[in-house]
Z-matrix of the N, CA and C atoms (Angstrom, degrees):
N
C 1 1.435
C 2 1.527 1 108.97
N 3 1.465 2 101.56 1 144.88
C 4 1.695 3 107.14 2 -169.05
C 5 1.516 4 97.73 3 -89.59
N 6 1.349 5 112.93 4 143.74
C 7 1.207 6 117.94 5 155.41
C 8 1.947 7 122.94 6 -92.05
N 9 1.167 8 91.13 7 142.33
C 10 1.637 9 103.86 8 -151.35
C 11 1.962 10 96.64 9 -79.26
N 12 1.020 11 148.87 10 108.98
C 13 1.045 12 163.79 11 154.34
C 14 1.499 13 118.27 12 -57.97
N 15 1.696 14 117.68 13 111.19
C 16 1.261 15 108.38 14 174.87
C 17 1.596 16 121.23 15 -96.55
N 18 1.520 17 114.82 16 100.18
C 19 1.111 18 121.65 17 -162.64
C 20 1.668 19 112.15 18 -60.95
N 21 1.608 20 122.82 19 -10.36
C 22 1.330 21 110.51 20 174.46
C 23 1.583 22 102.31 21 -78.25
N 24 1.471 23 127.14 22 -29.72
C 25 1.305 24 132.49 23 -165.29
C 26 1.705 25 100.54 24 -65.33
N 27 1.228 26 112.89 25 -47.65
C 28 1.564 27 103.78 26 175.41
C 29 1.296 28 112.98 27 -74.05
N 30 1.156 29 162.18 28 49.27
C 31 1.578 30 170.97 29 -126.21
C 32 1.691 31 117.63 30 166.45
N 33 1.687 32 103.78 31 -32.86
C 34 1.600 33 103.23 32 160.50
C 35 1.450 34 119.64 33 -89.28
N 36 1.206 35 81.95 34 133.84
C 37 1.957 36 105.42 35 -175.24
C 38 1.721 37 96.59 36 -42.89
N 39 1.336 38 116.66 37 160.63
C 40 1.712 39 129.22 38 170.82
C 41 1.315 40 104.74 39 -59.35
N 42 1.738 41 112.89 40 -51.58
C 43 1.369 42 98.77 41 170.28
C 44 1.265 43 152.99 42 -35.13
N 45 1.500 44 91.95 43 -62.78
C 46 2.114 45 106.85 44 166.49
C 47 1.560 46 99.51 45 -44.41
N 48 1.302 47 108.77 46 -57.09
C 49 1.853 48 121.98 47 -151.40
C 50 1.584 49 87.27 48 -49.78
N 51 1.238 50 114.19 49 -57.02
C 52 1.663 51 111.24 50 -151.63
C 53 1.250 52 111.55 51 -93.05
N 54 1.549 53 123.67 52 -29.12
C 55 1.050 54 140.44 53 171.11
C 56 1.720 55 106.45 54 91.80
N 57 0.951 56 101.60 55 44.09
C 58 1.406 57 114.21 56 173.05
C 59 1.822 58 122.85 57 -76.49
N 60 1.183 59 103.95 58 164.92
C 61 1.698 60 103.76 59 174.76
C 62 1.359 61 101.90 60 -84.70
N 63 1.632 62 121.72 61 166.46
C 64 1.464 63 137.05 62 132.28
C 65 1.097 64 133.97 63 -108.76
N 66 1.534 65 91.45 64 130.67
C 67 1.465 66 101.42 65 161.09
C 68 0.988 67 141.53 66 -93.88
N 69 1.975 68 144.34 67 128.61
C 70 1.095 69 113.64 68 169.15
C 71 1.319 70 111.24 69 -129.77
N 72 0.844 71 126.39 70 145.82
C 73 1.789 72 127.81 71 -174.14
C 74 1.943 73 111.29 72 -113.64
N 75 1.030 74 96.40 73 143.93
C 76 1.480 75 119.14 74 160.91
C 77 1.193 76 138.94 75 -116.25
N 78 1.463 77 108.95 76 71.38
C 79 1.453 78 120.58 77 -152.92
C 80 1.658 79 119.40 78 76.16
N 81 1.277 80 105.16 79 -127.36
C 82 1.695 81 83.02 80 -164.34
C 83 1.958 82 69.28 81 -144.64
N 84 1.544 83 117.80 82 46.82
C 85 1.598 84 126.28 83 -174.06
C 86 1.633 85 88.05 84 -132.23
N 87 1.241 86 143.98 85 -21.83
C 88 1.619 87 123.61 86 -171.60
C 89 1.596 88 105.56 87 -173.10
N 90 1.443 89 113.69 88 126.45
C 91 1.304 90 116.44 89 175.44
C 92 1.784 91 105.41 90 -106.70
N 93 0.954 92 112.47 91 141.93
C 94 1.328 93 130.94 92 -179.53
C 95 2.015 94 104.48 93 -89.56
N 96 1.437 95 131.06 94 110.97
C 97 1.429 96 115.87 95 -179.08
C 98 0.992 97 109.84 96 -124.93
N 99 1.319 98 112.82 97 114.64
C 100 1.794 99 117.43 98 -162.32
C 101 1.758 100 94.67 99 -118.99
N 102 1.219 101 114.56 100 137.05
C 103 0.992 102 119.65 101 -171.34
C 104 1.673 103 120.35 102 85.78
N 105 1.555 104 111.66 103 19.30
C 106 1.275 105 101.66 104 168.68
C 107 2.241 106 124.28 105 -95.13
N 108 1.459 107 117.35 106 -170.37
C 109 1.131 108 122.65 107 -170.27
C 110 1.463 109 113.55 108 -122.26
N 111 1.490 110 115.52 109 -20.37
C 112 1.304 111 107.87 110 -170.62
C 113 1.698 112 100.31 111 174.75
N 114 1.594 113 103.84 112 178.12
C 115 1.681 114 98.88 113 165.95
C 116 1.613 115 110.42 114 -124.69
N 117 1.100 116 102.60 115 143.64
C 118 1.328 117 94.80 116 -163.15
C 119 1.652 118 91.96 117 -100.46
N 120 0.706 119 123.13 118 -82.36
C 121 1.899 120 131.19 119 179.42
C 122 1.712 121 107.53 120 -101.55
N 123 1.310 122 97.24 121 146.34
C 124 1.444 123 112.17 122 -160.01
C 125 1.724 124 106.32 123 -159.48
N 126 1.527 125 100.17 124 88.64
C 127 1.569 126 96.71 125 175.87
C 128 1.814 127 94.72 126 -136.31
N 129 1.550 128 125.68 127 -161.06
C 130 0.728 129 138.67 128 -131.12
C 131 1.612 130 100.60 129 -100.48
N 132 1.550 131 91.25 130 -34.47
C 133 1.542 132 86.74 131 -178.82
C 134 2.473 133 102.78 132 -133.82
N 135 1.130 134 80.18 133 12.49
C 136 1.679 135 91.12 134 165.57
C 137 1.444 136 121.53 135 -116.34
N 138 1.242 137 134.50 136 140.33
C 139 1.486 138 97.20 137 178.66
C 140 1.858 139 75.18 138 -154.90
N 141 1.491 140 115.10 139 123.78
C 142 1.430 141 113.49 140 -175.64
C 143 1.931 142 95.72 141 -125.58
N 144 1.375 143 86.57 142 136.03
C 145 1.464 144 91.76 143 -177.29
C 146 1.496 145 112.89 144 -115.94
N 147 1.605 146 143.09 145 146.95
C 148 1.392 147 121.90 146 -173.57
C 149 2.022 148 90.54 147 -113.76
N 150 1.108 149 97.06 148 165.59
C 151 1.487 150 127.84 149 -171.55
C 152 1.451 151 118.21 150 -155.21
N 153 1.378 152 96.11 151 170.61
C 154 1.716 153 102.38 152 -150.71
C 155 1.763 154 88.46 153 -74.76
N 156 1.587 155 115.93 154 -17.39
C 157 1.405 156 96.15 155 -165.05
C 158 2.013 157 110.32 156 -87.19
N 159 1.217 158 72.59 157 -44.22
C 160 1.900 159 97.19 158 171.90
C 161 1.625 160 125.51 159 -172.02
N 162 0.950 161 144.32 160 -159.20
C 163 2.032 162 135.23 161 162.71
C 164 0.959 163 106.11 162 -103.49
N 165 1.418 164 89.84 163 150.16
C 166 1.629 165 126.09 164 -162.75
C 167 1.239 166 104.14 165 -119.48
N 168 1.513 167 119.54 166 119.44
C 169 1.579 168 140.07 167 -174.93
C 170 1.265 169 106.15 168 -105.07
N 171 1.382 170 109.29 169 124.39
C 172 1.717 171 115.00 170 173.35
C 173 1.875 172 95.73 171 -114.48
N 174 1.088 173 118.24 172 143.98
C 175 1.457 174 132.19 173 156.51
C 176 0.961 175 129.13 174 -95.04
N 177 1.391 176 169.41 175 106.60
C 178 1.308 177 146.81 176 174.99
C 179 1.702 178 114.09 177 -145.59
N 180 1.690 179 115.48 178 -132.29
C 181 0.821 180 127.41 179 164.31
C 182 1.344 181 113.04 180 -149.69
N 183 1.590 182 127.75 181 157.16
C 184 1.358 183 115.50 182 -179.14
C 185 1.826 184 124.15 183 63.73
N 186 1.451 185 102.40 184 10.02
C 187 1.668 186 103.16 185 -161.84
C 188 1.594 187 104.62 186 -75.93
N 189 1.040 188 113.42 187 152.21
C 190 1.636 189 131.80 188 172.02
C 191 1.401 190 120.17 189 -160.60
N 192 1.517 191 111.50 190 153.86
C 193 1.256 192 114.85 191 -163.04
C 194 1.668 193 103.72 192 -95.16
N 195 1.556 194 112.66 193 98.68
C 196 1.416 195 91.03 194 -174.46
C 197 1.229 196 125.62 195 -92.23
N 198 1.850 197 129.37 196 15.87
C 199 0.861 198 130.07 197 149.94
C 200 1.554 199 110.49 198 -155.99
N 201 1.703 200 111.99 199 154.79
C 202 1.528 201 102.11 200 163.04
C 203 1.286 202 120.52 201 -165.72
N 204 1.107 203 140.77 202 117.86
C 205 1.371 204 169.57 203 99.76
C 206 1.343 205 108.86 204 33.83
N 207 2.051 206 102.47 205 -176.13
C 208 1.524 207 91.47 206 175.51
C 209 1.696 208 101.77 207 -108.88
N 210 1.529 209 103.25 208 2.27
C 211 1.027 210 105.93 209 -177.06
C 212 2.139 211 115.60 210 -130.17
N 213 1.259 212 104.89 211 -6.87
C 214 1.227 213 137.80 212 -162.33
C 215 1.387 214 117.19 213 -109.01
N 216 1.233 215 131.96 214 123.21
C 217 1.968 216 136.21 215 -176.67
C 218 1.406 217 104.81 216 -139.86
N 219 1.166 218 116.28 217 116.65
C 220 1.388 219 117.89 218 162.67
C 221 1.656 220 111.83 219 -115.44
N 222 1.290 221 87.13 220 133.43
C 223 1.903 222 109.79 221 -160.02
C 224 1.927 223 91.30 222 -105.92
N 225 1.180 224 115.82 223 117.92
C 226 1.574 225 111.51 224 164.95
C 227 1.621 226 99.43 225 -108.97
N 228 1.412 227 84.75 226 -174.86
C 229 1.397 228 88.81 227 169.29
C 230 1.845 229 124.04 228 120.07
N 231 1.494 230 134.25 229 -158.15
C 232 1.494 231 119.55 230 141.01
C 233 1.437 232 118.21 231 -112.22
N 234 1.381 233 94.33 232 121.81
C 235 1.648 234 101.63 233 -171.48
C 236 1.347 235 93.58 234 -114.60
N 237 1.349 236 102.48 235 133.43
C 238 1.491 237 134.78 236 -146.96
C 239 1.563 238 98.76 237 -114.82
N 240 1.705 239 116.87 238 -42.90
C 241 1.370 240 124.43 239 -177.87
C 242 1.409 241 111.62 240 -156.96
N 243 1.292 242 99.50 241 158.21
C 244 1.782 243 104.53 242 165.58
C 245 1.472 244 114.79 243 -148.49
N 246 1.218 245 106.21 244 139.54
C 247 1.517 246 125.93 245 -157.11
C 248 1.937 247 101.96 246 -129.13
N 249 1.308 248 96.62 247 119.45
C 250 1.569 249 111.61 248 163.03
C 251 1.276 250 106.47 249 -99.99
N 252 1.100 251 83.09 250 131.57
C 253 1.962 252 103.43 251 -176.55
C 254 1.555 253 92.88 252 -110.75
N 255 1.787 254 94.00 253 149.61
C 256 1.562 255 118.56 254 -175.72
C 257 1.578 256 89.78 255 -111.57
């Protein structure tokens, strides 16, 4: 017996499916965070963001939030590292 395959289900991105965040970066100068909830800490050279999956730690120097949404974070700056927290 065949198993029945829903061909729209393979066509949504991992994201939608799981409901995950995105990231996108531009160099190691601006992350793009789509799919976030809030900011949790916000200083000069920390900048932790929470999301539906878990928070998102940027390190750097010079960091600032140059924009944000209810769903949207833009991180500039030099980001040095990023850390997913469990």
């Amino acid at each position: 017996m065949r198993k029945k395959v829903n061909k729209l289900s393979e066509k949504v991105p991992v994201d939608f499916k799981y409901n995950l965040p995105v990231i996108e970066f531009t160099g190691n100068r601006r992350a793009v965070i789509e799919g976030s909830t809030g900011v949790i800490l916000y200083s000069d050279d920390i900048i932790k963001i929470n999301t539906r999956m878990s928070p998102i730690t940027f390190k750097g120097r010079g960091l600032s939030i140059n924009c944000i949404s209810s769903t949207c974070v833009i991180v500039e700056g030099f980001i040095l590292s990023v850390e997913f927290v469990n």
